[in-house]
N, C-alpha and C positions, 0 to 999 in steps of 0.2 A: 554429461547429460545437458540437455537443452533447456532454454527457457522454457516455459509454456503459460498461455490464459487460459480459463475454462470457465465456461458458462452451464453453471448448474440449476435444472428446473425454477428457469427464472420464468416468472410470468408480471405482467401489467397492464393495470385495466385501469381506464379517463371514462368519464360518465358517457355509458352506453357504448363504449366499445371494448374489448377485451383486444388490448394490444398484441402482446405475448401470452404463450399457453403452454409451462411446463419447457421451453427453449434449453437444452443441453447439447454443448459441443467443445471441442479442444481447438485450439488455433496455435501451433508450433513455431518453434524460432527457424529459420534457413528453412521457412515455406510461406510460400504468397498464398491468404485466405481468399476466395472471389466469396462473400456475403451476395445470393441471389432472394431474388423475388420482387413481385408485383410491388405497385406502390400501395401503400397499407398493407404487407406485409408483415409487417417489425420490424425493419432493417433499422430504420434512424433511432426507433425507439431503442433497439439494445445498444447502439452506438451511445445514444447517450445517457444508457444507466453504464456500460461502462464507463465513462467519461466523468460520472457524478452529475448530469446534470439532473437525470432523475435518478429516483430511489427506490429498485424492485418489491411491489407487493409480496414476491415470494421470491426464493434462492437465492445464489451467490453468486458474484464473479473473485476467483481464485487465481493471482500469479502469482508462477513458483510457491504452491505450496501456501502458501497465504490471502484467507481470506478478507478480501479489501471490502472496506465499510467507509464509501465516500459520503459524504454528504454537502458535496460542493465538488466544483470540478478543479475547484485548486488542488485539493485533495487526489484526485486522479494525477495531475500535473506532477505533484512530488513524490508519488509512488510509480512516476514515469510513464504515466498512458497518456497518448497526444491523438485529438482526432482532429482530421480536415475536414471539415463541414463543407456543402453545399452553398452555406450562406458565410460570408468570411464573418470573420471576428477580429475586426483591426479597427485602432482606432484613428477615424480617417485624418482626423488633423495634424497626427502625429507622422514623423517622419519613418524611415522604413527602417532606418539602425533602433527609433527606438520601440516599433513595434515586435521588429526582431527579438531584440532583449528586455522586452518587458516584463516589469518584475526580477527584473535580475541585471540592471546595468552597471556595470564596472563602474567602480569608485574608487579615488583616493583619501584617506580620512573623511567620509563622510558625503565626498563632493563628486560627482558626476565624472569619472574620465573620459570628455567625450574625443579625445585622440583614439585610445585605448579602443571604444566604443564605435567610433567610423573605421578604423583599422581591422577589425574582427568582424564586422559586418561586410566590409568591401571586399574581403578573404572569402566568404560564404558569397556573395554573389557572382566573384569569379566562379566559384567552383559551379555554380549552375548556369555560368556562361550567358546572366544576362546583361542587358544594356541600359541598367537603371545605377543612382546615384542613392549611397546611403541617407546622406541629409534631405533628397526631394519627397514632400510630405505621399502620405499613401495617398491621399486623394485625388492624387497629379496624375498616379499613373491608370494605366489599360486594365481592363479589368485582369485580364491574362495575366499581366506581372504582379497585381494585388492581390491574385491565386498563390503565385509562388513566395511571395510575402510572409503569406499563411506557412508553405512548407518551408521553406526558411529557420521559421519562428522554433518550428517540432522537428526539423533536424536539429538546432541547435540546441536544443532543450536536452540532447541525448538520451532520447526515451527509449525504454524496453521494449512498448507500443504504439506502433504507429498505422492508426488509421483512417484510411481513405474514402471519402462517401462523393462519388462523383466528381472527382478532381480535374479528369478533361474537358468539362461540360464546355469553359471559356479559353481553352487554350487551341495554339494553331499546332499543324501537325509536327514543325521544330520542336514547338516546345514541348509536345506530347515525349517528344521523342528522349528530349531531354530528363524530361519528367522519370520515364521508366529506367532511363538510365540510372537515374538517384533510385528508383526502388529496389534495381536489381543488387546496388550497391547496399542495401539497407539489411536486404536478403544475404548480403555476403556477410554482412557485419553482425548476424546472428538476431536482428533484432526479427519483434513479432509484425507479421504485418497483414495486416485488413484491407483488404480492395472492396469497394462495390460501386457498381456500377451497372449500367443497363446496356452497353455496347460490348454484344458477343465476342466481337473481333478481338476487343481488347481484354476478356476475359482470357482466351485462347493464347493471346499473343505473352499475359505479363505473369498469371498464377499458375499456381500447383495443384490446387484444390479449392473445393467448390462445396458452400451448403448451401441450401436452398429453403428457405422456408414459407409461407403459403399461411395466411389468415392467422399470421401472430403462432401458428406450427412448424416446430425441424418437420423438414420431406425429408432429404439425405442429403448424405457426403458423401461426394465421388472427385475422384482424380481427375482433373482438367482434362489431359489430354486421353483419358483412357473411354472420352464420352464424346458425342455427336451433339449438335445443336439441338438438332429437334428430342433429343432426350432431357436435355437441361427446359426448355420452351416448356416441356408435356408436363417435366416435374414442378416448374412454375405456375402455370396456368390449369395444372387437371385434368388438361387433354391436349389433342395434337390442333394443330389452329390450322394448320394447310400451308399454301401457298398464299401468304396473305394478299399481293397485290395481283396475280392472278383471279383471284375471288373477290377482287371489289367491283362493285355496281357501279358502272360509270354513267355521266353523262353523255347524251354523242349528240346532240342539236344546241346550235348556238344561237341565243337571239341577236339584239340592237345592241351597238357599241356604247357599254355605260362610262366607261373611263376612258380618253386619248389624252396622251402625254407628249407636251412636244418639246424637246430641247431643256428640260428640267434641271437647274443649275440650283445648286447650294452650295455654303461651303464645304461640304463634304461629296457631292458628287456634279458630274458634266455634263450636258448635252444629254441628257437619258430622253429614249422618244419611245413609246410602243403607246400600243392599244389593247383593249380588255373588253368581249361580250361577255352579255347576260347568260350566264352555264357555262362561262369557262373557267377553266383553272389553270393561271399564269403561274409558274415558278421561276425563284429566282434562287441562282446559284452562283456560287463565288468562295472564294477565299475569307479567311477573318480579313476583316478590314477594307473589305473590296466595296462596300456602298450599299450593300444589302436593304440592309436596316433602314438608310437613312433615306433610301428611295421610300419605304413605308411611311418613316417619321414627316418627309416632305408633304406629302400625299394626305394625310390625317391633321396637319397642320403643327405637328409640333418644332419644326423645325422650320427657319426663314428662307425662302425663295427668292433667289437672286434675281433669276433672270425663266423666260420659258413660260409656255401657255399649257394649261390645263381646261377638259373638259369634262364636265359631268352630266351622262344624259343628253348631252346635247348641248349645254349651255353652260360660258366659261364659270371659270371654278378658281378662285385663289383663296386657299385659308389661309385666315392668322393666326387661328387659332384651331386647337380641337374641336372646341365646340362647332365650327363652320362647317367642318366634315360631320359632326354627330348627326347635325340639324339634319344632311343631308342625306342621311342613311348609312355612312360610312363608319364600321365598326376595327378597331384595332386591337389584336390578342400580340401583347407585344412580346421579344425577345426574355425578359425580366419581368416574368410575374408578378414576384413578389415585391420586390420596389418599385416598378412601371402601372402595374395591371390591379394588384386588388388592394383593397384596405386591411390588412390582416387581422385587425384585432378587434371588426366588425363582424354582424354575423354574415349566413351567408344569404339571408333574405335583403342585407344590408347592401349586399356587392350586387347581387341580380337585378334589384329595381334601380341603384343610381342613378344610371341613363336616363329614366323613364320618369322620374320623378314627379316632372311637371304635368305629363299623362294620366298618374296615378292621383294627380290632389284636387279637391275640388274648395272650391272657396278658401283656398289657403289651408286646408285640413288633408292630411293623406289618407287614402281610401285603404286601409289595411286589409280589407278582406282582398281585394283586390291584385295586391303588393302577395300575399300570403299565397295566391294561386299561381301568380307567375312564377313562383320560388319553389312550390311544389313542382309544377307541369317542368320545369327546367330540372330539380332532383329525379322527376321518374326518366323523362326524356333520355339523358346523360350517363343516368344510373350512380345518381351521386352518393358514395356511401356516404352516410349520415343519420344519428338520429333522429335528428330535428335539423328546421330550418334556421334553429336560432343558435346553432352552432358554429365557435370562431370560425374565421378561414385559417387562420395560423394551426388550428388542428387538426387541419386535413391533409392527407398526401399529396405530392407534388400534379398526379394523374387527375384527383379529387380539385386542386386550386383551378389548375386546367379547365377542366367539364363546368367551373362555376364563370370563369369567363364567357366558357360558349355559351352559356345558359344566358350571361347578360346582352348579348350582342346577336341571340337569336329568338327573344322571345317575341312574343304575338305584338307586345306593346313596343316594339322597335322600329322591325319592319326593317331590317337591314338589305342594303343593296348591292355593296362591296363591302367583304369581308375581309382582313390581312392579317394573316396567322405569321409570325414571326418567332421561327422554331418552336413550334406549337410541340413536338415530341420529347424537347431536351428534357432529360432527368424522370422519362417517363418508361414505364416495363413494357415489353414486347406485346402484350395484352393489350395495354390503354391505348400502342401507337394505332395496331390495327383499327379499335374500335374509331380512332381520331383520321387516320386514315378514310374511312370508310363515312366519316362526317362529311370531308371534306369535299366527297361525291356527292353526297346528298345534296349538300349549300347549293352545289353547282345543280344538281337536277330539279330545285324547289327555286332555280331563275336567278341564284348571285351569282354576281361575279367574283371570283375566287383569287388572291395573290398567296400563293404559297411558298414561304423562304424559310431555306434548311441546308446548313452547312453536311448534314449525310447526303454526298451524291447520289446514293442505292436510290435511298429516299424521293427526293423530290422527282426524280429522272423516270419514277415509276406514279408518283401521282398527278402528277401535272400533265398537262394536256399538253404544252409547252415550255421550254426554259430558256430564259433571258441569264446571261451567266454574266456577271458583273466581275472587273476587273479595273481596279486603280481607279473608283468613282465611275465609269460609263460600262454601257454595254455593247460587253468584246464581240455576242454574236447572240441569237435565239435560235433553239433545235428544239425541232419535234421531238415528241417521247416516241416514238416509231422509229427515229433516227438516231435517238442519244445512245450514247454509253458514257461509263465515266471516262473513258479513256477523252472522249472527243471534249467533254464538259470541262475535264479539267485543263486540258490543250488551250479553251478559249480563256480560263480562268488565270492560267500563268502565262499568257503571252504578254512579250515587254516592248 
């Protein structure tokens, strides 16, 4: 007989929300779980009571027979349940042999064997075929390789459980590919294994089965391949959503040119030139590493400009800083939320006025009634679930962190002029993308100008009005969305 985990009538509630509600299900050894649903769901939440990060108001999680009472997630670790979080857990100063084995590095009498120690780690990074060096500290490397870092760490740990909470979000498609390889082998080696994720494809492509749960509720359990997308989608969300980019509102009239780029040089990207009207929406596409981002980064000022003329409105434009672009109207929803984009362990009244600050205060005092409106008109707008305004952001879903960005970079007291969303839908459920989707026309039909970058080709190729596809720092070519396909995008994306 098999291993098995099972989660029994677990439920958990954080003030004014009820997370989980009565949650029961099996998760077997030699079967991949896909863990579905919206963001606020309960997916992260039951990852981490099994994990021990937190500790169920009601039920149990039971492997093999044994009911586990963590109360720390060390405790999870030595009874062999491993999760890969969204947000890594390494510690970045430290090198990669010894986050690998931390808490458990080879010794001799007492003393460090770090032969022993780079010899076993260099062993585990061949076997994942990457091109990183035991001693070089985590913080040196890509984020992609500080993902596998993490799995690394919980194959070696040789756990009974191992699970996965959006693990491709920063990897390229090698290494995706790489990645499933290790799952499937994880699946031979009888261990238990948790997927979740929000890209269908990859539900289809790497599990056996699928639960689904919905407002902190099991929906059901059904067989991956024995179901249709739009059955998993209906089970998700409640109902059938359609054709999501068939049915979005677009803009179709373009004003006065607000952005021209000429020749954009940084260290990170060459010669970048286009233009941007007022109601358009630019997208950019590319490969990891192709300059995506750091055309954003240039443009918003956080990054230095070598060479190359910019215009805004009409009138040149170099920032040195963010703030040069903020003055200007220019708003940035960066790649990385959560480290780039909000203060997490403020509220979310906290994150929605920063911007506006100097707007909101009068005689050196802040106008709170004021700050309090904008926080509201931004939660109904978005539909930010939330009790209150004065709710962390660190408690909110990844969909919810999202909607509090757009809320700061679209309120009345902003007055944003160009907008640049930078993978505005990573880590987000098929719900929120639509709903974000379907922002992204609006921005464009209420007069901004719109930059949309997203490494899903489906994606950007159906929101954008046009695509600038970036490749090795410059851009390889721009296609219409009338013209694109991914076949053609990717063509410009890998040419050498």
């Amino acid at each position: 007989m098999g291993q098995f985990l099972e989660f029994r009538n677990i439920s958990k509630s954080f003030p004014g929300v009820k997370a989980l509600d009565d949650v029961s299900f099996r998760a077997e050894s030699g079967r991949i779980l896909a863990l579905l649903g919206e963001n606020g769901a309960g997916k992260s939440t039951l990852l981490k009571i099994m994990s021990g990060d937190y500790i169920p108001d009601e039920g149990s999680v039971v492997l093999n027979d044994e009911v586990m009472n963590f109360v720390s997630p060390h405790d999870a670790i030595v009874k062999g349940i491993s999760v890969i979080y969204q947000e890594r857990q390494l510690m970045m100063a430290l090198s990669v042999m010894e986050n690998v084995f931390a808490g458990d590095l080879p010794n001799h009498n007492g003393v460090v064997d770090k032969a022993k120690l780079k010899a076993e780690t260099k062993a585990l990074i061949d076997k994942f075929g990457l091109a990183i060096q035991p001693e070089t500290p985590v913080m040196l490397l890509p984020v992609a390789h500080q993902q596998m870092v993490e799995i690394m760490k919980a194959y070696r740990r040789n756990s009974k459980v191992i699970a996965f909470d959006e693990p491709t979000a920063p990897l390229t498609d090698t290494e995706i590919t790489v990645l499933f390889d290790l799952i499937r082998q994880l699946k031979e080696d009888g261990k238990i294994v948790i997927y979740v994720s929000h890209r269908m494809k990859e539900i289809y492509d790497i599990t056996d089965d699928v639960i689904v749960l919905k407002d902190g509720k099991f929906v059901s359990n059904m067989v991956t391949q024995d179901t249709v997308e739009g059955d998993l989608i209906k089970a998700m969300v409640g109902r059938d959503i359609g054709d999501t980019y068939a049915n979005l509102d677009r803009n179709d009239t373009y004003g006065d040119v607000v952005l021209e780029v000429k020749n954009l040089t940084t260290n990170a990207i060459s010669d970048v030139s286009f233009t941007l009207r007022q109601g358009e929406v630019l997208g950019f596409a590319g490969l990891v590493g192709s300059g995506r981002t750091e055309v954003a980064r240039a443009i918003f000022g956080a990054d230095p400009i070598i060479s190359g003329a910019l215009k805004f409105e009409g009138e040149d434009f170099l920032p040195k800083t963010p703030k040069d672009a903020i003055d200007k109207g220019i708003a940035l929803c960066p790649e990385d939320r959560k480290e780039q984009g909000l203060v997490l362990h403020r509220s979310i009244e906290d994150n929605v006025c920063m911007p506006v600050l100097d707007k909101l205060a009068k005689f050196f005092f802040l106008n709170v009634k004021k700050c309090h409106k904008l926080t509201v008109d931004a939660i109904k707008k978005y539909d930010i679930k939330t009790p209150t305004v004065d709710k962390m952001v660190v408690e909110l879903s990844g969909g919810n962190q999202q909607k509090v960005i757009l809320g700061r970079w679209t309120s009345e007291a902003f007055n944003s002029k160009l907008i640049i969303l930078d993978e505005p839908t990573k880590g987000i459920d098929v719900k929120t993308k639509a709903e974000i989707y379907q922002m992204v026309c609006d921005f464009a039909k209420q007069g901004m100008a719109v930059i949309f970058i997203s490494s899903e080709l489906t994606e950007v190729i159906n929101v954008a009005d046009s695509i600038a596809v970036m490749n090795n720092g410059r851009i390889a070519g721009v296609v219409d969305r009338k013209d694109a396909t991914e076949e053609s995008v990717l063509a410009l994306a890998m040419l050498h």
